[in-house]
N, CA and C atoms as a LAMMPS dump frame, in Angstrom:
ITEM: TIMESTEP
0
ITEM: NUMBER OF ATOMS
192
ITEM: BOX BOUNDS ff ff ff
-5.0000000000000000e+02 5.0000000000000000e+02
-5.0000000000000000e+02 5.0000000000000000e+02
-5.0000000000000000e+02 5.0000000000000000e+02
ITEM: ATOMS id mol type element x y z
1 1 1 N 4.367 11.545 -6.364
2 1 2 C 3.164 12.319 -6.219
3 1 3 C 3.047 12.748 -4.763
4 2 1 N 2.743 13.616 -4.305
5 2 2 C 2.26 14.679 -2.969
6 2 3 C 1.153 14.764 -2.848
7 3 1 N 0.71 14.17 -1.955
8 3 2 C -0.695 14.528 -1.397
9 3 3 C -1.153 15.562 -0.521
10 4 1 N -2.321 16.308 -0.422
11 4 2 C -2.61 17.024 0.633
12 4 3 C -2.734 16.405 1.827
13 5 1 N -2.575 17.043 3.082
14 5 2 C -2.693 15.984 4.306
15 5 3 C -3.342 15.655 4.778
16 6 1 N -4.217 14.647 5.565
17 6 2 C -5.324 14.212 5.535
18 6 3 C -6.524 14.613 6.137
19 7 1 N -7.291 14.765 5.173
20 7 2 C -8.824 15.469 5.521
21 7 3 C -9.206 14.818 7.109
22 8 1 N -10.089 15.579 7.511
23 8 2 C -10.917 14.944 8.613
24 8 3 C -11.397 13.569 8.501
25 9 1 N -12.196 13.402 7.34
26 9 2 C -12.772 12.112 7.204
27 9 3 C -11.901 11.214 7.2
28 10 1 N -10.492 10.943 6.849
29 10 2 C -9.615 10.017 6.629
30 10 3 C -9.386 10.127 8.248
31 11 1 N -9.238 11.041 8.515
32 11 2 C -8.561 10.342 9.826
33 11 3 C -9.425 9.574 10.989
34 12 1 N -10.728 10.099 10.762
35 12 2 C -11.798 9.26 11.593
36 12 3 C -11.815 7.919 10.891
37 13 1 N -11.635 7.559 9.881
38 13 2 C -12.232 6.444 9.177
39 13 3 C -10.801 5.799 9.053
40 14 1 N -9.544 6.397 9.022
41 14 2 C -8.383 5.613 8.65
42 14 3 C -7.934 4.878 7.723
43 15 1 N -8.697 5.486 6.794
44 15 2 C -8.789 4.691 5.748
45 15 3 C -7.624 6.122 4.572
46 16 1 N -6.51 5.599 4.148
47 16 2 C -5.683 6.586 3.689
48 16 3 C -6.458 6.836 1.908
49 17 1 N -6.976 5.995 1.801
50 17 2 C -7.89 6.045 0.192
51 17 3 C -8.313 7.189 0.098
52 18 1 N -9.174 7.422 0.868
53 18 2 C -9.541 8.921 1.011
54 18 3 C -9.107 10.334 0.917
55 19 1 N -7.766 10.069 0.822
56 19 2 C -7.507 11.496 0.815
57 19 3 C -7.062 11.644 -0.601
58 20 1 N -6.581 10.387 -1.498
59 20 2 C -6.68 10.544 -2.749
60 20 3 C -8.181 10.872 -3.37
61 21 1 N -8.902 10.206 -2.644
62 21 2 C -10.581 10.157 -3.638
63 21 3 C -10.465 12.159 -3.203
64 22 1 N -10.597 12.25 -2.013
65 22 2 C -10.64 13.826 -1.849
66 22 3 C -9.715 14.806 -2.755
67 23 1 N -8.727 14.627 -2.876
68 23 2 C -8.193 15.09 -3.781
69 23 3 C -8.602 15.228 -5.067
70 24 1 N -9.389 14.388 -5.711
71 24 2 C -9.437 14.401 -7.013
72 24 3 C -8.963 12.933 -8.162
73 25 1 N -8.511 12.498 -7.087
74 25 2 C -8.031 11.049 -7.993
75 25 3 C -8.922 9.946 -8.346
76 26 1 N -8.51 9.26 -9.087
77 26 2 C -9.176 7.911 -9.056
78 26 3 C -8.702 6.391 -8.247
79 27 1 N -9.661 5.959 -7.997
80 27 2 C -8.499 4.348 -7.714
81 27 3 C -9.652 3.639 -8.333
82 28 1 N -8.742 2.642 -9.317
83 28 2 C -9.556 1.362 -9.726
84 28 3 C -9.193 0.309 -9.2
85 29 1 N -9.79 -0.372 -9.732
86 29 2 C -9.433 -1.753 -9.232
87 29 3 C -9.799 -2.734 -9.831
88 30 1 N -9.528 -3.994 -10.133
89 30 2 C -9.989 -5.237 -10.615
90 30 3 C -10.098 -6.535 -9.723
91 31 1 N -10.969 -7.445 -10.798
92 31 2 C -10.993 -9.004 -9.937
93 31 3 C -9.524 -9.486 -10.152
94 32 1 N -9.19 -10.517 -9.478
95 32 2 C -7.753 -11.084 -9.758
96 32 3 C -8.222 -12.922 -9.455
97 33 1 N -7.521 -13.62 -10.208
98 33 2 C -7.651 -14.875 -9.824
99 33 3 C -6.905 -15.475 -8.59
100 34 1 N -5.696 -14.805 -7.745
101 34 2 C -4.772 -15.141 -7.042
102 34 3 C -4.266 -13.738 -6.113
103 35 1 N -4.059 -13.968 -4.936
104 35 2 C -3.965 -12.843 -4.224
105 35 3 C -2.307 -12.864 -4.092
106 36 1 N -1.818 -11.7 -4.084
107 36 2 C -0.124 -12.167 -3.805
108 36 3 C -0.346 -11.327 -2.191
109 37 1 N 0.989 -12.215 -1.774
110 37 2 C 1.122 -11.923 -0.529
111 37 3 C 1.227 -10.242 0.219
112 38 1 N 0.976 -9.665 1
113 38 2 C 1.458 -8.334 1.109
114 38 3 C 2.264 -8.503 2.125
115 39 1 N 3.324 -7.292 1.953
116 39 2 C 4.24 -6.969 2.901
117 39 3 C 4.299 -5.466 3.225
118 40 1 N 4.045 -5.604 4.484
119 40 2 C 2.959 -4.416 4.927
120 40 3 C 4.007 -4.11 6.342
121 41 1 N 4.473 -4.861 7.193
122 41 2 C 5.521 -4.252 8.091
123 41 3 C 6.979 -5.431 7.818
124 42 1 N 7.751 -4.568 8.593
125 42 2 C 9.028 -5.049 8.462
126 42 3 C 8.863 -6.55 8.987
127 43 1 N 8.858 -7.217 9.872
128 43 2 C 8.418 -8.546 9.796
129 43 3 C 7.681 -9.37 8.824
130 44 1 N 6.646 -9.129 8.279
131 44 2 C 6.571 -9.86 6.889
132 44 3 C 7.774 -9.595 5.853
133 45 1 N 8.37 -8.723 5.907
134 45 2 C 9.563 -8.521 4.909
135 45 3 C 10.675 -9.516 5.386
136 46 1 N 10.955 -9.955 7.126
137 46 2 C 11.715 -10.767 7.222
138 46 3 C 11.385 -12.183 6.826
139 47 1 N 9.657 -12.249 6.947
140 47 2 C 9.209 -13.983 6.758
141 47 3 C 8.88 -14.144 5.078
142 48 1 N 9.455 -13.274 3.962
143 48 2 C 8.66 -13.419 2.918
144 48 3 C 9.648 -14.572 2.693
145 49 1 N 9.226 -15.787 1.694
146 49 2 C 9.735 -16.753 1.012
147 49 3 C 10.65 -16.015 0.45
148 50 1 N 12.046 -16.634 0.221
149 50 2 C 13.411 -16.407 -0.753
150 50 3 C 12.844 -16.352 -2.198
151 51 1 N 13.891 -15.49 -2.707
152 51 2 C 13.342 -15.721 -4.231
153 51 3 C 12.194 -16.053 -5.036
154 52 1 N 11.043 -15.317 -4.833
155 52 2 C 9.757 -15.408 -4.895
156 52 3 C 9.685 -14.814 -6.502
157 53 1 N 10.55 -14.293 -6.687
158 53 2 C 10.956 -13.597 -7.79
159 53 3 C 9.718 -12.074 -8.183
160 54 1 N 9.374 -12.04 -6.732
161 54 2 C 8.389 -10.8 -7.047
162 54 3 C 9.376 -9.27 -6.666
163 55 1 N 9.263 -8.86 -7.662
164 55 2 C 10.295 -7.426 -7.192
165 55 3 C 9.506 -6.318 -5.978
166 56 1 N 9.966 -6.16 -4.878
167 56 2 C 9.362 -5.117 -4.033
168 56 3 C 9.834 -3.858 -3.87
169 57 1 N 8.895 -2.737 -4.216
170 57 2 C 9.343 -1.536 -3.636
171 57 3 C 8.87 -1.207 -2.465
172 58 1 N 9.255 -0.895 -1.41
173 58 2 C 8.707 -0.297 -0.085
174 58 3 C 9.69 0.67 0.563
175 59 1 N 8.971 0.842 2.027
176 59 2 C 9.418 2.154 2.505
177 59 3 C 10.884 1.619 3.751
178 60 1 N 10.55 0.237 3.563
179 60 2 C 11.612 -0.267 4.516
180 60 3 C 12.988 -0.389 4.403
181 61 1 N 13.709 0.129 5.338
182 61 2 C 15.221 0.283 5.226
183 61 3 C 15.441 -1.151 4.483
184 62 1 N 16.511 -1.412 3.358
185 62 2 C 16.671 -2.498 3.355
186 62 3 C 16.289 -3.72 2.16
187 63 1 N 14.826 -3.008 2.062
188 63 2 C 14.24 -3.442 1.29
189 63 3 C 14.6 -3.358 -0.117
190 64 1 N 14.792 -4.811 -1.215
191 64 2 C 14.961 -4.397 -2.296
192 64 3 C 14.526 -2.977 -3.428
């Protein structure tokens, strides 16, 4: 999916949600009983536990 690039408001607020809600999209969301870890820069990708058996897609070279 392609987004338009980011409105004014996203970029004051930094918040990248926004430019989907501006667009036209939805985001839901739910409660969860358990938070899983995020891997959000390349260093958490080096400290994640082995075989966690959680499959990751990301933008990082490397990355499964």
């Amino acid at each position: 999916m392609t987004l338009p690039p980011p409105p004014p408001l996203e970029q004051q607020e930094k918040l990248e949600q926004l430019r989907a809600l501006e667009a036209g999209l939805r985001i839901d969301v739910t409660i969860v009983d358990t938070v899983p870890r995020g891997v959000d820069t390349p260093a958490d990708l080096e400290t994640r536990p082995p075989d966690t058996g959680e499959k990751l897609s990301g933008c990082y070279k490397g990355a499964p």
